[in-house]
C-alpha positions in Angstrom: 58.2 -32.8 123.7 60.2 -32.0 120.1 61.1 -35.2 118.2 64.3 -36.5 119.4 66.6 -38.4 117.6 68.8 -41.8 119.0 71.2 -42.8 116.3 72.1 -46.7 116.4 75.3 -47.4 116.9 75.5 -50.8 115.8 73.8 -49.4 112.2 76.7 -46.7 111.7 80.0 -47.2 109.8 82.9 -47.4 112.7 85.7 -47.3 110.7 86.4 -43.4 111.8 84.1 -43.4 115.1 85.8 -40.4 116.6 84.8 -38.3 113.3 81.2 -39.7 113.5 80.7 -38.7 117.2 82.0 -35.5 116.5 79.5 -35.3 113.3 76.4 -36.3 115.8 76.7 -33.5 118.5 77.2 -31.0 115.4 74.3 -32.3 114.5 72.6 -31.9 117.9 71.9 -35.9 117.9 70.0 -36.3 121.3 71.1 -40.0 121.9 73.3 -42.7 121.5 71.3 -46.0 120.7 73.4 -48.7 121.9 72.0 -52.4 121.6 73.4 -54.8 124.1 72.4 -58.4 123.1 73.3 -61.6 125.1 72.7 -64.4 122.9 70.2 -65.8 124.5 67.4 -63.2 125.0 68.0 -62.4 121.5 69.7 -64.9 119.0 72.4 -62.4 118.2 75.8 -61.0 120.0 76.4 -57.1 119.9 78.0 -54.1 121.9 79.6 -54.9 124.9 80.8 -53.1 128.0 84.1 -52.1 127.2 82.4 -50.4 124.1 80.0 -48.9 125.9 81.5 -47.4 128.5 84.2 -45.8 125.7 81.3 -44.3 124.0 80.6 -42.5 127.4 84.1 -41.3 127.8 84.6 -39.9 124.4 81.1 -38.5 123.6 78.8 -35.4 125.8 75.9 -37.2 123.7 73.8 -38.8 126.5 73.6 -42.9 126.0 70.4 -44.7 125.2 71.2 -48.5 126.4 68.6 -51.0 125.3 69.0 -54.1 126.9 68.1 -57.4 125.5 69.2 -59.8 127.8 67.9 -62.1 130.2 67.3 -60.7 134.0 68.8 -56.9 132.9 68.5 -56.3 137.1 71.5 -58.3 137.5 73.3 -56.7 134.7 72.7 -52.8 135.2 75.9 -52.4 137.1 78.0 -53.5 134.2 77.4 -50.3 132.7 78.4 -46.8 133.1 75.1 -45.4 133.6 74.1 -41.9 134.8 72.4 -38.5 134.7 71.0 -37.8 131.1 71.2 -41.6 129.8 68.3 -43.8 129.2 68.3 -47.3 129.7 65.6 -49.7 128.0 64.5 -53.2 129.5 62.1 -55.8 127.8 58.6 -56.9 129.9 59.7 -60.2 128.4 63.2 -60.7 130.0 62.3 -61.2 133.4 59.6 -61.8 135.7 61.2 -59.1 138.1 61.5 -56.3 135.7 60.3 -53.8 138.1 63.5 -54.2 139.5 65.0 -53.0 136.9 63.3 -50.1 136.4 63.5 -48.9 140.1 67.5 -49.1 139.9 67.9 -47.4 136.4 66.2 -44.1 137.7 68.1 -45.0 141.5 71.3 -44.4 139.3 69.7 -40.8 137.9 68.8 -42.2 134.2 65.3 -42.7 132.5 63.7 -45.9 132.7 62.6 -46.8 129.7 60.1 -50.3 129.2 60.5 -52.1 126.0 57.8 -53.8 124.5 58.3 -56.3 121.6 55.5 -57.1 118.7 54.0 -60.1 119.8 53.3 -57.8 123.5 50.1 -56.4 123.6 50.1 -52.8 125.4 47.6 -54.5 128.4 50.5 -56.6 129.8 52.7 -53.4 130.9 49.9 -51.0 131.5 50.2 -52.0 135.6 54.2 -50.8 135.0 54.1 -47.2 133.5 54.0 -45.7 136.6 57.6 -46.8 136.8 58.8 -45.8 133.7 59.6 -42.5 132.4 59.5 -43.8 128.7 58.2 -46.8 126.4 59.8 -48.3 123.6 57.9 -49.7 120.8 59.8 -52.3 119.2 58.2 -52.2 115.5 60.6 -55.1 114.3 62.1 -58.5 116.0 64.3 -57.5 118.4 68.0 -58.4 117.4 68.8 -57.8 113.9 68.8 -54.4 111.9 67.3 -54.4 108.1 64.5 -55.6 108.8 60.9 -54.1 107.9 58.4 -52.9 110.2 55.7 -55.6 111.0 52.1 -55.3 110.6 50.2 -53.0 113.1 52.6 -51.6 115.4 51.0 -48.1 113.8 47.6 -49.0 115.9 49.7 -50.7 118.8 51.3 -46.7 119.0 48.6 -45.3 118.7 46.3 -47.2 121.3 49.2 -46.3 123.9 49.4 -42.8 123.1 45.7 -42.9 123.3 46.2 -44.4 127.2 48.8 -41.7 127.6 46.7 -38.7 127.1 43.1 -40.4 128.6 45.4 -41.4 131.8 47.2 -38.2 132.3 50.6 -40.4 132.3 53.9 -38.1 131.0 55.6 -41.0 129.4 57.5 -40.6 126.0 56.9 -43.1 123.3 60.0 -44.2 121.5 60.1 -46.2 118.5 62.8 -48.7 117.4 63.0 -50.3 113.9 62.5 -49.2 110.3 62.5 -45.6 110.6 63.1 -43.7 107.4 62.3 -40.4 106.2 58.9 -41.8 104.9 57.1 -43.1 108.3 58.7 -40.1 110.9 55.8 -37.6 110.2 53.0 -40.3 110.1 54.0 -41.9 113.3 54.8 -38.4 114.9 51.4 -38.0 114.3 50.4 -41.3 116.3 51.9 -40.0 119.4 56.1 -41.1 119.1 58.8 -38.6 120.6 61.8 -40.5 120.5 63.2 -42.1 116.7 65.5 -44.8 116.8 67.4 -44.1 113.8 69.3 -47.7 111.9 69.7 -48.8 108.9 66.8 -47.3 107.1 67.7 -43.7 108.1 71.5 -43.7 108.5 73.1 -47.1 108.2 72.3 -47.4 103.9 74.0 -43.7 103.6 77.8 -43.7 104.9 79.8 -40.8 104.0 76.1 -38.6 104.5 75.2 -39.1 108.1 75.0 -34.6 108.4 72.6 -34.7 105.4 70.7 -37.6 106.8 70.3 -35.8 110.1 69.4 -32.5 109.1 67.0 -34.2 106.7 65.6 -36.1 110.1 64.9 -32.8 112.0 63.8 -31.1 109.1 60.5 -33.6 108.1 
């Protein structure tokens, strides 16, 4: 799998959104990261449906919905979801997160399985037969800016190392604190997917081409 890039739409300057959507499938931009937050799974509001679903009517760039709420299952049909999308839920959220993961590839899109820093990889390891990808969260879920905590590298890399010993076809996605100087190192360690924020994108308006060439370029 090539790297793959899922720009954060909560990291981007939306004064002209139209212009930047047109700038990211120029670009070739394989997703659009879009963090849904409820308040209570995360201490933080963000992205809602009517934004989401106008992101899918005025963009061929495929969605990437991560979804930090509490009990995602019952929330899943709140969202324009199909073909070509993926959709993240947290282990954490809810006890019946299998449920989730069954009805996001029901509606055609890729389950993806999120997995926060405090999670070790042996809690979700009886789940990745469900799930067509795995999100490594590499800060607090909630709040862009932050910096990536200490050893999510080795927490990457022992899954990538269960990936390949296991024969599993998962793709490893990693959210938080991806900049220009970590993508090739954590390549390396086994990620497919970057979630570009504010490291990459969000501290350079007005040079979101540049920044994107410069991403696929590394």
């Amino acid at each position: 799998m090539s790297r793959e890039l899922s720009v954060s739409m909560m990291c981007i300057d939306l004064s002209n959104l139209g212009e930047m959507l047109r700038t990211f499938e120029d670009e070739g931009v394989n997703y659009l990261h879009v963090d849904v937050m409820d308040g209570h799974f995360v201490p933080n509001l963000m992205l809602g449906t009517t934004y989401v679903e106008w992101l899918k009517n005025n963009s061929r760039i495929p969605l990437d919905i991560h979804l930090m709420v509490e009990d995602p299952a019952a929330k899943l049909d709140w969202f324009p979801i199909g073909p070509g999308d993926m959709v993240t839920v947290h282990v954490e959220s809810a006890w019946n997160v299998l449920d989730s993961l069954i009805h996001i590839r029901k509606l055609g899109a890729k389950a993806v399985l999120a997995i926060s820093p405090q999670t070790p990889i042996t809690s979700v390891i009886h789940l990745l037969d469900y799930v067509d990808g795995v999100c490594v969260m590499l800060v607090i879920p909630g709040f862009s800016g932050q910096t990536m905590i200490k050893g999510m590298e080795e927490k990457i890399r022992a899954l990538s190392d269960y990936r390949r010993s296991s024969g599993s076809e998962f793709f490893i996605e990693a959210d938080g604190y991806i900049h220009e100087d970590n993508i090739r190192s954590l390549e390396a360690l086994g990620v497919d997917v970057f979630v570009a924020g504010t490291s990459l994108l969000g501290e350079h308006p007005g040079k979101y081409r540049e920044r994107i060439r410069l991403f696929y370029s590394i």
